[in-house]
N, C-alpha and C positions, 0 to 999 in steps of 0.2 A: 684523663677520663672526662673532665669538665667538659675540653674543648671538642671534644668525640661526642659527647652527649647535644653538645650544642649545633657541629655541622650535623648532626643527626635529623635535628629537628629543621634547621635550617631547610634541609633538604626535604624534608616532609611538609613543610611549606612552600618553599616551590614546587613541590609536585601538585601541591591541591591545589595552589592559584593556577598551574598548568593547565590541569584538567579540566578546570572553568572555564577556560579562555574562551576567545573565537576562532573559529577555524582560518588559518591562511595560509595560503600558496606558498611551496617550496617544489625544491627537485628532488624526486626518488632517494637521491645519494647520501639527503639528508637524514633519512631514516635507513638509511644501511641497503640500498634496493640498487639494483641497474638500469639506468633509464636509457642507457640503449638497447640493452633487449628487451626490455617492457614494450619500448614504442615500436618495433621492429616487429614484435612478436604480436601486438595488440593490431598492429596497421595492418599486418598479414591476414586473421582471422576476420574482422572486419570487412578486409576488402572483398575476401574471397563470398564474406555471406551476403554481401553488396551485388555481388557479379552471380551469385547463385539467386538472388531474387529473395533472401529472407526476410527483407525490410528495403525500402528504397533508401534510408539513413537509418543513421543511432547515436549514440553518445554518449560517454565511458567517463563517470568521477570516480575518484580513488583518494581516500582521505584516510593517513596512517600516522599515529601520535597527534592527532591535533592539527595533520596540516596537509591540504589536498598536495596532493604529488602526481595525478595525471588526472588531464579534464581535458579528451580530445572529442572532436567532433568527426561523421565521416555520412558521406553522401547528401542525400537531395531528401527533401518532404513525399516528393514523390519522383516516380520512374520518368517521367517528363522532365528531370536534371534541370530545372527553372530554380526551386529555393532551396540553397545551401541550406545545411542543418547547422544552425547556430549555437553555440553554449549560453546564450539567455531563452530558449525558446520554449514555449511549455507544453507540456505532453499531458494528453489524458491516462490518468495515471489506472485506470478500470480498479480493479482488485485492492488495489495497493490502497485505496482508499481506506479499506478495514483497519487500517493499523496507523492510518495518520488520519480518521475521522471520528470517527465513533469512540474510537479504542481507548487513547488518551482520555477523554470526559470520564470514560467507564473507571478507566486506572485512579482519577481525581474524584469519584465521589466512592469506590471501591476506600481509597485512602480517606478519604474524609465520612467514613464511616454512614454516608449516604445509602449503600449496597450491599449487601453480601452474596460470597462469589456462592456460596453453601445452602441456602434457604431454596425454596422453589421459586426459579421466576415469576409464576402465578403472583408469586406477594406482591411482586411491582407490575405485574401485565394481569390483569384481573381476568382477561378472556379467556383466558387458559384455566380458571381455576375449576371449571366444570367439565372438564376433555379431561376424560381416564388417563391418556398416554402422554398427557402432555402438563399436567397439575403438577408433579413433583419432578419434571425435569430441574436442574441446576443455572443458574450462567456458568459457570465452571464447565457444565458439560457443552453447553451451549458452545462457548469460546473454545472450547477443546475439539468441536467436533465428535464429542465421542456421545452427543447425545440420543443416536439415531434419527435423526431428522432428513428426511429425501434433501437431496441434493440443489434440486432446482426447481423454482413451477416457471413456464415461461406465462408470463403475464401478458405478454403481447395479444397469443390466439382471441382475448378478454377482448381486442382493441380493433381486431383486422379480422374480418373475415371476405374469404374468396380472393383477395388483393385489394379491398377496400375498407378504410375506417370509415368504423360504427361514429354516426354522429352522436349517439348518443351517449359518446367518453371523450371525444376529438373533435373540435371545432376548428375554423380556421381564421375568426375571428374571435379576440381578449373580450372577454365577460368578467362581471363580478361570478361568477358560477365556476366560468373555465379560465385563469386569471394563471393554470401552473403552465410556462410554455415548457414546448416541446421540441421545439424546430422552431425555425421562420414560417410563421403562418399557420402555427401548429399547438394548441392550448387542450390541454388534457383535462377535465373535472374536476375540480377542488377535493371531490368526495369519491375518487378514487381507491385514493388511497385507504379507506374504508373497507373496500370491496377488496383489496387486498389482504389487509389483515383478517377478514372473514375467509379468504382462502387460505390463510397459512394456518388460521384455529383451525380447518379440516384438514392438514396436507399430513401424510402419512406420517408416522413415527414405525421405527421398527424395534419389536420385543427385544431383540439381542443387543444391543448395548456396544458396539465395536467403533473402532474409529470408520466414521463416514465425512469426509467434506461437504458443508453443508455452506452456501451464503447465505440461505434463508432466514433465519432469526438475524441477518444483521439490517435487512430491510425494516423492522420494528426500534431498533436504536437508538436513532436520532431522534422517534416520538419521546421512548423512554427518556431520555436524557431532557428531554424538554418537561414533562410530566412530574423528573422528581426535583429540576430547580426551577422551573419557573422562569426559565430565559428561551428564546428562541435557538432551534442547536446553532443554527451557521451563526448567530451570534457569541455561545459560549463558547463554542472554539475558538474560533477570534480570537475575543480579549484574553482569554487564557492560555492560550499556545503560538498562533501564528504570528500575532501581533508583536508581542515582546519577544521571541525568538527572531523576530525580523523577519519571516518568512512573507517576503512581499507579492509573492506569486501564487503560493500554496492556498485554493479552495475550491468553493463551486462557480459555477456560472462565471467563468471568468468571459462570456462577450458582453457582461455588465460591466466587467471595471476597466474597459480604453488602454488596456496594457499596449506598451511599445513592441513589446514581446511578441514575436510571430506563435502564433498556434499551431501546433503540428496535426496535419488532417490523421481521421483513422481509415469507415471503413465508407467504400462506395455503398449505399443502405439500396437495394432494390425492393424490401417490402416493404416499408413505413414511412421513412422520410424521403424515398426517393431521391437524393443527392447525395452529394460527399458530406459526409460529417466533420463538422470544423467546427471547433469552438463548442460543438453542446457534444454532452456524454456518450458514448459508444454504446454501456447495456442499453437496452431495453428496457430493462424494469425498470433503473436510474431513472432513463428519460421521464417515464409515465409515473415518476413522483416528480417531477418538474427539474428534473437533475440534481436535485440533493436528495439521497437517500445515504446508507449505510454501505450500502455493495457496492457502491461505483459513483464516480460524480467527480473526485477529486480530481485537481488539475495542476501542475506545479510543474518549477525547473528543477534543473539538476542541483542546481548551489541549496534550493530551501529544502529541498531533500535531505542532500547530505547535514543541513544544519540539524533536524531533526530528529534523522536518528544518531548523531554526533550526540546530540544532549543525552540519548540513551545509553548509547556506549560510556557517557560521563556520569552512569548511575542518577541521571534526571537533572543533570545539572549544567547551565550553556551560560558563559561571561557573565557568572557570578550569583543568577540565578537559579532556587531551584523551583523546578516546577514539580518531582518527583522526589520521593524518601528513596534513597536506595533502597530499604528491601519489597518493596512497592514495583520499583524496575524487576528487581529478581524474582522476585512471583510470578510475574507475567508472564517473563521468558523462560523459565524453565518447563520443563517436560514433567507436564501434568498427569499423564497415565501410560507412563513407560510398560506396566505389568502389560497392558493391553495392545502392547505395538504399536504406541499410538504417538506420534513423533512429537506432537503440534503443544506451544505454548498456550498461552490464555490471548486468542487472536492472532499471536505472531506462530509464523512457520518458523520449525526447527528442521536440522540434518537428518537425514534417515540414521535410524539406528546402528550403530554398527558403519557410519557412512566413512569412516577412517580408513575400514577394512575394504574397501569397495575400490574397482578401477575408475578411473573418469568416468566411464561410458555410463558407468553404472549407479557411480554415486549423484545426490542432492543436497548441496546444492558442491561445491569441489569437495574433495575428499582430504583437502586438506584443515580445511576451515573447523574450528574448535566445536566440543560440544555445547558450548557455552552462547556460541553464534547464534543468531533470529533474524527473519526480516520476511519478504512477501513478492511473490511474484502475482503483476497483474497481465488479464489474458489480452490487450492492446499490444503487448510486448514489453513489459516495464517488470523491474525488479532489483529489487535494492535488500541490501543483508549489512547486519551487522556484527562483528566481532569485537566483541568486550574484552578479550583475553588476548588478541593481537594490537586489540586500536588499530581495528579497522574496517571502514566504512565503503563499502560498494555499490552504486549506483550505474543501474546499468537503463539506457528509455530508448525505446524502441516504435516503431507503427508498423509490426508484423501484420498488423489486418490489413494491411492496405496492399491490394485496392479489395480484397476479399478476406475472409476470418478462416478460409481454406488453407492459406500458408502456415507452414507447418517448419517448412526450413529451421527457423526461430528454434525448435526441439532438437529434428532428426541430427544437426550438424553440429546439438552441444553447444552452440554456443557459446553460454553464459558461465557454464563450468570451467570451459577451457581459458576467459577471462579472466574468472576469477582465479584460478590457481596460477596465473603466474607471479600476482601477486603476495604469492608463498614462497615461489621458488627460486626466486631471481634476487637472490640476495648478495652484496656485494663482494666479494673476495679480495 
């Protein structure tokens, strides 16, 4: 009974230094998987969205127990077949920024008793405390979506009118005034971003209370998160997450840090910046807060990615590290207003309801993936999920905008669903 009690614990120690580890390379076979129909089946879907014009490349991580088992690359940067798609190359991550920018800080002072998800955000955003419809919103409702908040303001019309910017938001030469750029040649107003928050205090709210997708409170954020410590954001991220996670890629403004890393372009821009976008952000808004904002900005490879939400999957925990209390992870990710049809975690997306019962076509994200799974799709073509209950980490990047934000292929052909579920199904016999 001794010696049973002891491999017992034994083993309950190896599983937890397991689970801390760092992520490394193995082959599918390792975790029970078939890596010839993975790669067979994965090359297939791929090529064909290659040859159908989905994305001119992409690039496919797959991290299961603790240890990437497929990290393939396929096609060109662009249709001009000049730059291979590389596995260090870093992708404007659009969206996906909400859950590996803002989100984390919010989780670390949410746990460090900085926040509560339950008070009115007014307590911490004072502009709202005199707006009838917008004083006793929640962050809780906020991060859920379920707050009624319109969906989007495009900020741009603010910047551009008839096909020309207003000088009087856009210069083309750096000021102490206009000092956030925008583009090469391109410096937006310091006090901008002012004029923004003055338009989200007016932007609709709706009486009915339902799940609605909203980016818009994630634009305000990064201020917050600066207002309730007292550090710059792109600073406290850093030192608290990217840094010691080793995430050497993962941020904003990556044409300030001389990376060896190829940038992967997004979209041809014909109203604003008039060129290919490379290297600075794809939204809009992003841009015109100098590319850091809360919506969009982020930029990273595929390995600091999967490092990321690995530490998630690890209940906030990466080589020994924690950065997260487990029930601090599971708050987040759970499904905060099921009663209301409402799929979505605190920031992270969740499976559609009932998404088990569902055919591919029909299901989000595969229908085989747990209820327990989260993660984000951003609208460049990027989209990364994670399952806690498989240990398993999905990383899929894309430049569906390119050379325009009309390509839809990226949707109509399924892609991402039809990737992800074969890493459900192919398991070894």
């Amino acid at each position: 009974m001794i010696h049973f009690k002891v491999f017992a614990l034994c083993c309950f120690l190896f599983h937890a230094q397991m689970t801390q580890a760092q992520l490394s390379y193995d082959v599918p076979e390792s975790v029970g998987l078939d890596s010839t129909y993975i790669k067979t089946k994965v090359d297939s879907i791929l090529q064909d969205a290659i040859t159908q014009k989905a994305f001119p490349g992409a690039q496919l991580l797959v991290a299961k127990q603790g240890k990437i088992i497929f990290h393939e690359t396929y096609g060109y940067h662009t249709f001009d077949s000049i730059t291979k798609v590389a596995k260090d190359d870093v992708y404007d991550l659009a969206s996906v920024t909400k859950i590996m920018g803002p989100l984390p800080a919010l989780m670390k002072l949410y746990e460090d008793g900085k926040i509560d998800l339950d008070v009115p955000f007014s307590t911490y955003w004072p502009e709202w405390k005199n707006k009838k419809d917008k004083k006793d919103i929640s962050l809780r409702a906020l991060l859920a979506h379920q707050s009624g908040m319109q969906p989007y303001i495009v900020f741009l019309d603010e910047v551009v009118k008839n096909g020309k910017i207003k000088k009087r938001f856009v210069r083309t030469k750096k000021s102490n005034r206009f000092s956030n750029q925008v583009y090469n040649g391109l410096y937006v107003k310091n006090r901008f971003k002012n004029k923004v928050y003055r338009k989200i205090k007016r932007v609709k709210v709706n009486d009915e209370k339902e799940y609605l997708y909203s980016g818009i409170a994630s634009l305000i954020y990064p201020q917050l998160i600066e207002d309730i410590t007292g550090v710059p954001y792109r600073r406290y991220i850093q030192a608290h997450f990217y840094e010691p996670l080793g995430c050497k890629t993962l941020g904003y403004l990556p044409k300030d840090k001389n990376f060896k890393n190829a940038i992967v372009p997004t979209e041809m821009d014909t109203v604003f910046r008039k060129q290919l976008v490379k290297g600075w952000v794809h939204d809009d808004n992003a841009a015109l807060f100098g590319g850091v904002s809360g919506n969009a900005g982020l930029f990273g490879s595929a390995t600091d990615m999967a490092i990321f939400m690995q530490m998630l999957v690890q209940n906030g925990t990466y080589d020994g590290k924690q950065y997260f209390k487990p029930e601090t992870v599971k708050e987040f990710t759970r499904i905060q207003y099921p009663e209301n049809n409402n799929r979505r975690g605190l920031g992270f997306d969740k499976p559609l309801i009932g998404n088990d019962t569902l055919s591919i076509k029909d299901a989000y994200p595969a229908p085989q993936v747990s209820p327990e799974s989260f993660g984000h799709a951003g609208f460049t073509g990027t989209f990364v999920w994670a399952d806690p209950k498989e240990e398993l980490v999905f990383i899929f990047l894309s430049n569906r905008v390119y050379p325009t934000r009309t390509h839809r292929h990226l949707y109509e052909l399924n892609i991402r669903p039809k990737l992800q579920q074969l890493f459900y199904t192919s398991s070894k016999d």
